[in-house]
PDB file of N, CA, C, O and CB in Angstrom:
ATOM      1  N   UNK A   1      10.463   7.019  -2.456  1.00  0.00           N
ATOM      2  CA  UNK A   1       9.482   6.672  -3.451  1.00  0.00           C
ATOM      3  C   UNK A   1       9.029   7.975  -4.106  1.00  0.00           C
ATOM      4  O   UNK A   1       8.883   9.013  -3.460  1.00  0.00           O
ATOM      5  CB  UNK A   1       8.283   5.883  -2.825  1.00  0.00           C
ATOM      6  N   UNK A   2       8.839   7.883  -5.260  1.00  0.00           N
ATOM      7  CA  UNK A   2       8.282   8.972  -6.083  1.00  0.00           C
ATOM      8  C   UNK A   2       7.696   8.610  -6.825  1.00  0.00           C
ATOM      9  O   UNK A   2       8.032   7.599  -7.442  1.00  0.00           O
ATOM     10  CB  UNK A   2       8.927   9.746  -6.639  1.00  0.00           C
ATOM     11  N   UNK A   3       6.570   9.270  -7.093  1.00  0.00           N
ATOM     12  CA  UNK A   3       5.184   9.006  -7.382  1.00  0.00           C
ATOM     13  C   UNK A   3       4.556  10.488  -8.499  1.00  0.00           C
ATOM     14  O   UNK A   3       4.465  11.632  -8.054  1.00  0.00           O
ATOM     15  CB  UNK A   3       4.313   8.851  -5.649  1.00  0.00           C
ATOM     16  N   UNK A   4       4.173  10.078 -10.045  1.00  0.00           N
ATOM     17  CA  UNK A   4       4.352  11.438 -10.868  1.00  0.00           C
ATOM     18  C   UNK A   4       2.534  11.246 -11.291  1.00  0.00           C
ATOM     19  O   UNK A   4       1.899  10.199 -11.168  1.00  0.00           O
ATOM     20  CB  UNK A   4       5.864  11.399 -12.529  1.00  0.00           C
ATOM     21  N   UNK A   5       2.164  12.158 -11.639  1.00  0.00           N
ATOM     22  CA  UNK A   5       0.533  11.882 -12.310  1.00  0.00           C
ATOM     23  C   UNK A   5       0.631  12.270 -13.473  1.00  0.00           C
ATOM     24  O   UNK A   5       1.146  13.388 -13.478  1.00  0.00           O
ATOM     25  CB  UNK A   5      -0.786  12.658 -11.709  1.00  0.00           C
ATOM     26  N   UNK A   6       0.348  11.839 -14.673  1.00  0.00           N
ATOM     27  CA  UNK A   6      -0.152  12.387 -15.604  1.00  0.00           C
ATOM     28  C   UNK A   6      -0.462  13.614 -16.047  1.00  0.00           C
ATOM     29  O   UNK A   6      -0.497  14.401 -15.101  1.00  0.00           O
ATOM     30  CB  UNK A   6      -0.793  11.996 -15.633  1.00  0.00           C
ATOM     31  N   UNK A   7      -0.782  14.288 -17.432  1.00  0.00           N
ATOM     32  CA  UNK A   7      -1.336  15.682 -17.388  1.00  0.00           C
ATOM     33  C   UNK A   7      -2.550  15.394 -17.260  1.00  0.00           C
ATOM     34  O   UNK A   7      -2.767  14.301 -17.782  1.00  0.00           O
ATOM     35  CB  UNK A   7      -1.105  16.618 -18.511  1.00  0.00           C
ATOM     36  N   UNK A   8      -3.593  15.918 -16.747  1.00  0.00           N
ATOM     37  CA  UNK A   8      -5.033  16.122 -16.824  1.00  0.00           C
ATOM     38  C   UNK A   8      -5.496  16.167 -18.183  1.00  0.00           C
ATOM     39  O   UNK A   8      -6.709  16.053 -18.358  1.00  0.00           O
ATOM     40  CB  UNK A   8      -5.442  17.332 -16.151  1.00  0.00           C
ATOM     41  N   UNK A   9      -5.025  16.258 -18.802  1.00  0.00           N
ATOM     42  CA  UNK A   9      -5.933  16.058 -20.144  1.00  0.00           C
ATOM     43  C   UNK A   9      -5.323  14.852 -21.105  1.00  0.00           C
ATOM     44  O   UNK A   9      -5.649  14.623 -22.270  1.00  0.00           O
ATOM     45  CB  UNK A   9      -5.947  17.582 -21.096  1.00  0.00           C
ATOM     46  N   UNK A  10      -4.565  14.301 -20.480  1.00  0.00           N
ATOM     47  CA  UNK A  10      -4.509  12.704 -20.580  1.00  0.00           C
ATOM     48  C   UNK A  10      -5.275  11.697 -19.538  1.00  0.00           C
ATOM     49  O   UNK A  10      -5.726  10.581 -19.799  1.00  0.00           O
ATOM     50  CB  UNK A  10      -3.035  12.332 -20.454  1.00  0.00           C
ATOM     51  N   UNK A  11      -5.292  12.214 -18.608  1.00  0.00           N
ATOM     52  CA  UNK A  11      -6.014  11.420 -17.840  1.00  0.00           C
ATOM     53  C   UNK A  11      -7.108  11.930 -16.801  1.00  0.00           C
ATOM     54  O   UNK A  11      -7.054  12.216 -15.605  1.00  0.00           O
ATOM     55  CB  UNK A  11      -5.123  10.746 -17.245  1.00  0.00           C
ATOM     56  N   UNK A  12      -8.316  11.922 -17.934  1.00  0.00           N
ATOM     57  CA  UNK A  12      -9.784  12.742 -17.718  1.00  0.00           C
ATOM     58  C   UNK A  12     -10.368  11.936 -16.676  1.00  0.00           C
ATOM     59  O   UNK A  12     -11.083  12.567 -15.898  1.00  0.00           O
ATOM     60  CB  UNK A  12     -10.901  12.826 -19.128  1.00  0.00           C
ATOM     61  N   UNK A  13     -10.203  10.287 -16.394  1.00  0.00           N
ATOM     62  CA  UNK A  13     -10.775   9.706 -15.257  1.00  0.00           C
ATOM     63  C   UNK A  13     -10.229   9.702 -14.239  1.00  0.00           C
ATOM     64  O   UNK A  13     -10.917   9.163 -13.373  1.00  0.00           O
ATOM     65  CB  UNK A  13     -11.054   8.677 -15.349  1.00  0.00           C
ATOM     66  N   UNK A  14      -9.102  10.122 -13.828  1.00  0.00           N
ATOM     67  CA  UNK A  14      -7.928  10.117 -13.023  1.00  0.00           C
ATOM     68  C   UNK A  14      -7.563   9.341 -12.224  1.00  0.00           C
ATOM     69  O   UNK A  14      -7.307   9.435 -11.023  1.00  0.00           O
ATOM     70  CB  UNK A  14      -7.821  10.911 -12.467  1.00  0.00           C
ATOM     71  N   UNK A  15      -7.519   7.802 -13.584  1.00  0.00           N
ATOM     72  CA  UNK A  15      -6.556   6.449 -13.196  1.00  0.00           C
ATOM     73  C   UNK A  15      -5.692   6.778 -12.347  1.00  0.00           C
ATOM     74  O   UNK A  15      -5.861   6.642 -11.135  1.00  0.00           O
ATOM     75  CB  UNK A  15      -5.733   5.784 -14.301  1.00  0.00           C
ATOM     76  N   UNK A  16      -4.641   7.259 -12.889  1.00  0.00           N
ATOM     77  CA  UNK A  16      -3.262   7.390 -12.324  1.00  0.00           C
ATOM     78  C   UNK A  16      -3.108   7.790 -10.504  1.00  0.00           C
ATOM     79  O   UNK A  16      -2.356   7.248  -9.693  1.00  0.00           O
ATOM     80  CB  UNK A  16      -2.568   8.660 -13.296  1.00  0.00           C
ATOM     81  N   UNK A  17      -4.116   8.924 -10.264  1.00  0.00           N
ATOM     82  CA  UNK A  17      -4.382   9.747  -8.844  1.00  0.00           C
ATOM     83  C   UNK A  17      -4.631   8.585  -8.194  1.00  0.00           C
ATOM     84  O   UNK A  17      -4.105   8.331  -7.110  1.00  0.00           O
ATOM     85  CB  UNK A  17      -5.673  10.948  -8.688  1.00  0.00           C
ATOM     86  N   UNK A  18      -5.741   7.503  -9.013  1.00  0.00           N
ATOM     87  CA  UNK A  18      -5.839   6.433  -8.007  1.00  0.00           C
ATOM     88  C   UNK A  18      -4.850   5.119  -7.768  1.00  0.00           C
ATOM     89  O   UNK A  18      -4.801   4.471  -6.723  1.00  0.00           O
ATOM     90  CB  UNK A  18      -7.050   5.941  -8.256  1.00  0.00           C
ATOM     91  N   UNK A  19      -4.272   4.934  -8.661  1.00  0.00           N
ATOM     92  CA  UNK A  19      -3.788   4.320  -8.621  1.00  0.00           C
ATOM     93  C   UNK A  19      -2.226   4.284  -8.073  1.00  0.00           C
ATOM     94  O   UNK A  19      -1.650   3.252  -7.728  1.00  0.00           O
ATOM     95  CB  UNK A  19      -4.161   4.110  -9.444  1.00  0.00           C
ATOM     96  N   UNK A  20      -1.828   5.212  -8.066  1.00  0.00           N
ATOM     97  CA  UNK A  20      -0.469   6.345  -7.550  1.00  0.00           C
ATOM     98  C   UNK A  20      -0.927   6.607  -5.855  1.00  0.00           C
ATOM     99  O   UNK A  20      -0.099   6.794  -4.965  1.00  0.00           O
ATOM    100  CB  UNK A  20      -0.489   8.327  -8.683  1.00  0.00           C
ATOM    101  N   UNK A  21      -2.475   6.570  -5.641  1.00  0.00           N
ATOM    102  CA  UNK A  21      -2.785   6.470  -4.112  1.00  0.00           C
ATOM    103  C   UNK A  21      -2.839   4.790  -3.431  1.00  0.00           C
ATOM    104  O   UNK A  21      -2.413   4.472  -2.321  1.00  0.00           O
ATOM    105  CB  UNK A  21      -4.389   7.247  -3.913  1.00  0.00           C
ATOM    106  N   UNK A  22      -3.391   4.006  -4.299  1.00  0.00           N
ATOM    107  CA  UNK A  22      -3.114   2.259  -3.648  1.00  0.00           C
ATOM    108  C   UNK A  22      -1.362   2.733  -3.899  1.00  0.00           C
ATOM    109  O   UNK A  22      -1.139   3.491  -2.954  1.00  0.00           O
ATOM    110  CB  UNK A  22      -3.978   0.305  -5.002  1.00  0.00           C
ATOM    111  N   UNK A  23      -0.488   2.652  -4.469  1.00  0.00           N
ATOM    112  CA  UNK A  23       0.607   2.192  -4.812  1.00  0.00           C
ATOM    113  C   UNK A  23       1.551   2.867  -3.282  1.00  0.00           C
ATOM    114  O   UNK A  23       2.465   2.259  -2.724  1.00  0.00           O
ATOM    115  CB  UNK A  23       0.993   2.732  -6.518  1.00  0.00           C
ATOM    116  N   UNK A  24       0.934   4.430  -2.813  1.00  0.00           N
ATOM    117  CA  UNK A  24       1.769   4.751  -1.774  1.00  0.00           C
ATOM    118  C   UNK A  24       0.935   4.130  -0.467  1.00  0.00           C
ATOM    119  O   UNK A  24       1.546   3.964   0.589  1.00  0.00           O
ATOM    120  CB  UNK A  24       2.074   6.410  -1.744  1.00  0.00           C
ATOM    121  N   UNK A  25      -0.622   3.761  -0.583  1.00  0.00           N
ATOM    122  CA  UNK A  25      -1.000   2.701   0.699  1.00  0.00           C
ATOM    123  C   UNK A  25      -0.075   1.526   0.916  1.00  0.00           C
ATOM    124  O   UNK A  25       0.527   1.243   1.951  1.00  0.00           O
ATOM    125  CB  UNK A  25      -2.459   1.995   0.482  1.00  0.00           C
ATOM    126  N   UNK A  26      -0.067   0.767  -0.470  1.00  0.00           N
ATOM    127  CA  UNK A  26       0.760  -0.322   0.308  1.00  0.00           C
ATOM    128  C   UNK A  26       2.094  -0.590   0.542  1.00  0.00           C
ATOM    129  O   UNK A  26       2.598  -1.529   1.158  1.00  0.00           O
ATOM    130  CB  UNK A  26       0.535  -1.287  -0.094  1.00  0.00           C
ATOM    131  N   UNK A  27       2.810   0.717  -0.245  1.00  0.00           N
ATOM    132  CA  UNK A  27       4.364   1.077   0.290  1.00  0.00           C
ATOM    133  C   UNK A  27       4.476   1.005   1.941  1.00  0.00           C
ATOM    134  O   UNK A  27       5.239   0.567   2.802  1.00  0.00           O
ATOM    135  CB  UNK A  27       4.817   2.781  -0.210  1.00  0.00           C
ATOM    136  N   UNK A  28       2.947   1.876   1.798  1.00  0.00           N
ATOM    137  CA  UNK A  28       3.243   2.696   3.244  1.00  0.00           C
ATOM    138  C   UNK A  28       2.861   1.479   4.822  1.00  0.00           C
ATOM    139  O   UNK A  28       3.188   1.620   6.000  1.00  0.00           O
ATOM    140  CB  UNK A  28       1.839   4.413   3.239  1.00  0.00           C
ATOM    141  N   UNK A  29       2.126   0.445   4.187  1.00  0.00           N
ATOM    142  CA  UNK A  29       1.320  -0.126   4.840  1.00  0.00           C
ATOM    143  C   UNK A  29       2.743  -1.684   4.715  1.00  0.00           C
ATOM    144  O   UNK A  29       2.519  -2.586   5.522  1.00  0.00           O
ATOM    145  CB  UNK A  29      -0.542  -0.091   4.071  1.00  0.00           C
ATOM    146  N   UNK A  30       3.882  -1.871   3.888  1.00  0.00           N
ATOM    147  CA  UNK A  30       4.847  -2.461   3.866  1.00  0.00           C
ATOM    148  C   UNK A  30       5.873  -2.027   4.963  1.00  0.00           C
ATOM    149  O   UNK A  30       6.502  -2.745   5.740  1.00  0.00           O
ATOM    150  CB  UNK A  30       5.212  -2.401   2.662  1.00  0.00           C
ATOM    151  N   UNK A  31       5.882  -0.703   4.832  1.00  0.00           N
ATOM    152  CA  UNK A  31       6.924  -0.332   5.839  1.00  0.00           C
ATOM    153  C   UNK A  31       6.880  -0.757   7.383  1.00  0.00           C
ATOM    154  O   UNK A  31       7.707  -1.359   8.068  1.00  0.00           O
ATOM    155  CB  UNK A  31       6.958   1.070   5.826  1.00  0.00           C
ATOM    156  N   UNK A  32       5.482  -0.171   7.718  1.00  0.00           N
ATOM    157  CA  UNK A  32       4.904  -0.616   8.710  1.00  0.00           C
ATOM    158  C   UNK A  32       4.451  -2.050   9.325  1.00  0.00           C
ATOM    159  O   UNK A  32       4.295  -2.529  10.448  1.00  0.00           O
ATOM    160  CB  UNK A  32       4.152  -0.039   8.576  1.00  0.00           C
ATOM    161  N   UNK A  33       4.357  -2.364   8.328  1.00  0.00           N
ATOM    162  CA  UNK A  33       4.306  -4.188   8.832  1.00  0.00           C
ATOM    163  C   UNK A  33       5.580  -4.808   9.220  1.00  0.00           C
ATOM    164  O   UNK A  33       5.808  -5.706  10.030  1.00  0.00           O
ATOM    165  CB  UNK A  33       3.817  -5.275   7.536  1.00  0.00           C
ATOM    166  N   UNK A  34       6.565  -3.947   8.256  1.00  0.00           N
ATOM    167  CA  UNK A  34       8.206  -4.980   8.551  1.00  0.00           C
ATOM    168  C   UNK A  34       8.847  -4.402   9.732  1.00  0.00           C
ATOM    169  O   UNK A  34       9.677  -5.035  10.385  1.00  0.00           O
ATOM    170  CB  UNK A  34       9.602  -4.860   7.141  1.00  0.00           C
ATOM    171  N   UNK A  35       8.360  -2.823  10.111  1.00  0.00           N
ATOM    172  CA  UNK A  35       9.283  -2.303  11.527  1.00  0.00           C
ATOM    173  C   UNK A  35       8.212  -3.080  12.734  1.00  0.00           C
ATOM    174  O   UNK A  35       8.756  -3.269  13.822  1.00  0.00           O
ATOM    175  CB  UNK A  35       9.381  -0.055  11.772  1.00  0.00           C
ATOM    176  N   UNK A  36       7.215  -3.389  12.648  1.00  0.00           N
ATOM    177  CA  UNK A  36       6.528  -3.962  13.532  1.00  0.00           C
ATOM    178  C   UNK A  36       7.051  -5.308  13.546  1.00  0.00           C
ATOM    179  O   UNK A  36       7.335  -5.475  14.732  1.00  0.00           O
ATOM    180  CB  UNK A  36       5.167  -3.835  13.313  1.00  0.00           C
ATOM    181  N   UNK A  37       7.249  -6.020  13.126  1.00  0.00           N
ATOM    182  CA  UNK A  37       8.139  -7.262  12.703  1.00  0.00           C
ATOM    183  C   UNK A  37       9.452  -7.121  13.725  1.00  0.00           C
ATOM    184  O   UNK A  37       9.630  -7.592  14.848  1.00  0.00           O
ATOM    185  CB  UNK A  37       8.641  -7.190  10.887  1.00  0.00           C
ATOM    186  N   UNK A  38      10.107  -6.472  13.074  1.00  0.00           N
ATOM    187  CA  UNK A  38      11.528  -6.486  13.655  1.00  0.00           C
ATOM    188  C   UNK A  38      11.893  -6.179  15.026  1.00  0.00           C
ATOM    189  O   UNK A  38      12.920  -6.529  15.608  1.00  0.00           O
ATOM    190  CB  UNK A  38      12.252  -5.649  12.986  1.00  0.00           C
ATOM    191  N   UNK A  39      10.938  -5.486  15.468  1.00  0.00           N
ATOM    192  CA  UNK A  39      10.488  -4.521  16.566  1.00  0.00           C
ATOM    193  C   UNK A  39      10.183  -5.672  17.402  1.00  0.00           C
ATOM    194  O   UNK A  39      10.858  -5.731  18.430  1.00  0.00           O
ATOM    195  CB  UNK A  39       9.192  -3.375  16.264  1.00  0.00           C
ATOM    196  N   UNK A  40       9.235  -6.711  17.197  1.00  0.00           N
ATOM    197  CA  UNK A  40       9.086  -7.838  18.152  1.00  0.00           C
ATOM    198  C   UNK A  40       7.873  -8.029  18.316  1.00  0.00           C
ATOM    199  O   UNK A  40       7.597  -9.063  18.923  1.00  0.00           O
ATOM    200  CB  UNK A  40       9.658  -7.714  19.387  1.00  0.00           C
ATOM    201  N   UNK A  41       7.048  -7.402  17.992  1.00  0.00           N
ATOM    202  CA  UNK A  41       5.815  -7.108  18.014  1.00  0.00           C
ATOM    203  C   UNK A  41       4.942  -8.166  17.225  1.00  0.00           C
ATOM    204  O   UNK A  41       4.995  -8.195  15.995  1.00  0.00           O
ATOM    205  CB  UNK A  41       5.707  -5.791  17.545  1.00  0.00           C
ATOM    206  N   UNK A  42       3.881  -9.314  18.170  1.00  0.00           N
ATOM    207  CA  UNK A  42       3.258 -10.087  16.598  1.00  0.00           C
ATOM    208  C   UNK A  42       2.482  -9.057  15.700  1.00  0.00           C
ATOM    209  O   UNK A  42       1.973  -7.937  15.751  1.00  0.00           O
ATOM    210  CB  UNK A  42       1.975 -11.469  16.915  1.00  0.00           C
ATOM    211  N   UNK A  43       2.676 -10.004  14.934  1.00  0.00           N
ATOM    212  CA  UNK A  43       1.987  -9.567  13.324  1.00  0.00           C
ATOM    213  C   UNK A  43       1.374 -10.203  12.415  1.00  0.00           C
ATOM    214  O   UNK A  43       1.850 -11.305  12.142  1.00  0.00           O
ATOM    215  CB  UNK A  43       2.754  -9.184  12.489  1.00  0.00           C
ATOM    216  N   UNK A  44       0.699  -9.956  11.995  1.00  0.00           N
ATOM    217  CA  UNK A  44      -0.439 -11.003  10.928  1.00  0.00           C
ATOM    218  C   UNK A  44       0.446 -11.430   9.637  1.00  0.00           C
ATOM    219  O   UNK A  44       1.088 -10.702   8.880  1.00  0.00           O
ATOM    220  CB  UNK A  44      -2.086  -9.961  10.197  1.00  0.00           C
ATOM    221  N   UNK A  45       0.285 -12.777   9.625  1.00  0.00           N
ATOM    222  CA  UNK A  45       1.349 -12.812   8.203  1.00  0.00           C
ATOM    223  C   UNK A  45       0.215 -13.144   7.137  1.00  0.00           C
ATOM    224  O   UNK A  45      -0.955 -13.505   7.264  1.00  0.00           O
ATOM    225  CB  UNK A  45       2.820 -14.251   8.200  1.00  0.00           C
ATOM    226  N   UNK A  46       0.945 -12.904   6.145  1.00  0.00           N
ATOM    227  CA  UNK A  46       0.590 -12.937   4.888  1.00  0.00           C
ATOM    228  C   UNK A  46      -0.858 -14.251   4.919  1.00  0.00           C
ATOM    229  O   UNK A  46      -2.051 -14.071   4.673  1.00  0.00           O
ATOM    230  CB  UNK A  46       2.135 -13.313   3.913  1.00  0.00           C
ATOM    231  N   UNK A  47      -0.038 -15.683   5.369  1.00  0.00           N
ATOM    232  CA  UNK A  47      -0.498 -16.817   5.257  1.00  0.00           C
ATOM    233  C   UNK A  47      -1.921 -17.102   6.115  1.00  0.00           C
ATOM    234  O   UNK A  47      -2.868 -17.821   5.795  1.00  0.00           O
ATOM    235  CB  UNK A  47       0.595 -17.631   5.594  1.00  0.00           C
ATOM    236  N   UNK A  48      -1.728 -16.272   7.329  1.00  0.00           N
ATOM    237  CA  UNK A  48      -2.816 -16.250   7.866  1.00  0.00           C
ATOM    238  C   UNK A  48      -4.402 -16.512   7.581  1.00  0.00           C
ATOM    239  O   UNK A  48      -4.840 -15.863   6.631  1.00  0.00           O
ATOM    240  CB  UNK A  48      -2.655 -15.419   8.137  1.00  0.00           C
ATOM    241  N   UNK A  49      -5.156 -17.199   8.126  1.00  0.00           N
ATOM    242  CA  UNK A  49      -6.528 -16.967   7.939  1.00  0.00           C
ATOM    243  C   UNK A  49      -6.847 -15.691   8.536  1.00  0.00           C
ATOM    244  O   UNK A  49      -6.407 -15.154   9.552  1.00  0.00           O
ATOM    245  CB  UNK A  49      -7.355 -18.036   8.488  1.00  0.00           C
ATOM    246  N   UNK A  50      -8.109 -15.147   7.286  1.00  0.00           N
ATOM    247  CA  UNK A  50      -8.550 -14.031   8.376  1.00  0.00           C
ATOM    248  C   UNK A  50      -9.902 -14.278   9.196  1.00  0.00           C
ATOM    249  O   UNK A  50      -9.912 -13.562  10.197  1.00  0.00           O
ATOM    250  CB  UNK A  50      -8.759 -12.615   7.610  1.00  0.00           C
ATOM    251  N   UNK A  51     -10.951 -15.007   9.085  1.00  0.00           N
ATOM    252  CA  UNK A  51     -11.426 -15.604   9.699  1.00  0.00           C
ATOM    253  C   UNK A  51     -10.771 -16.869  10.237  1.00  0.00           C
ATOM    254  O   UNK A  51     -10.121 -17.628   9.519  1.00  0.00           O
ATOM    255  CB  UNK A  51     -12.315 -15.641   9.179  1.00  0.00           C
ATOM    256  N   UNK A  52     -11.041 -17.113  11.948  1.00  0.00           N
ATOM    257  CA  UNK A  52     -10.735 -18.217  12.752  1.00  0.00           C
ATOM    258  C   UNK A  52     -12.566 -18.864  13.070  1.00  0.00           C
ATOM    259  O   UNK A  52     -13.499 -18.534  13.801  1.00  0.00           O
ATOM    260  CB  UNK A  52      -9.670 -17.580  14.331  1.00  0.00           C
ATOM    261  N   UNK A  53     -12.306 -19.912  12.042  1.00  0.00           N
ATOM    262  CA  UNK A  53     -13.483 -20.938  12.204  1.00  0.00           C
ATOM    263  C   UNK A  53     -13.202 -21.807  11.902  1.00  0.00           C
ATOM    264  O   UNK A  53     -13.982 -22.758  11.945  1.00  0.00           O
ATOM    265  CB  UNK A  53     -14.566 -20.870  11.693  1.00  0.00           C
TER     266      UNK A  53
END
């Protein structure tokens, strides 16, 4: 994955930094869910409730 920012004086609020940071969380947070998966390990799926009531 590669991931580029903007010049700074295009981007004075620094959208991109943030948004270029969610984009490698949930790469990163994908990877990790599917080797935990395969691995055998339960895992929360998607469908799940997250409250049990």
């Amino acid at each position: 994955m590669d991931i580029v920012e903007l010049s700074p004086p295009f981007d004075h609020a620094e959208v991109t930094a943030y948004l270029s940071n969610r984009i490698a969380l949930e790469a990163l947070s994908g990877i990790a869910w599917r080797r935990a998966r395969d691995s055998g390990r339960k895992v929360r799926q998607p469908s799940d409730p997250l409250l049990d009531r």
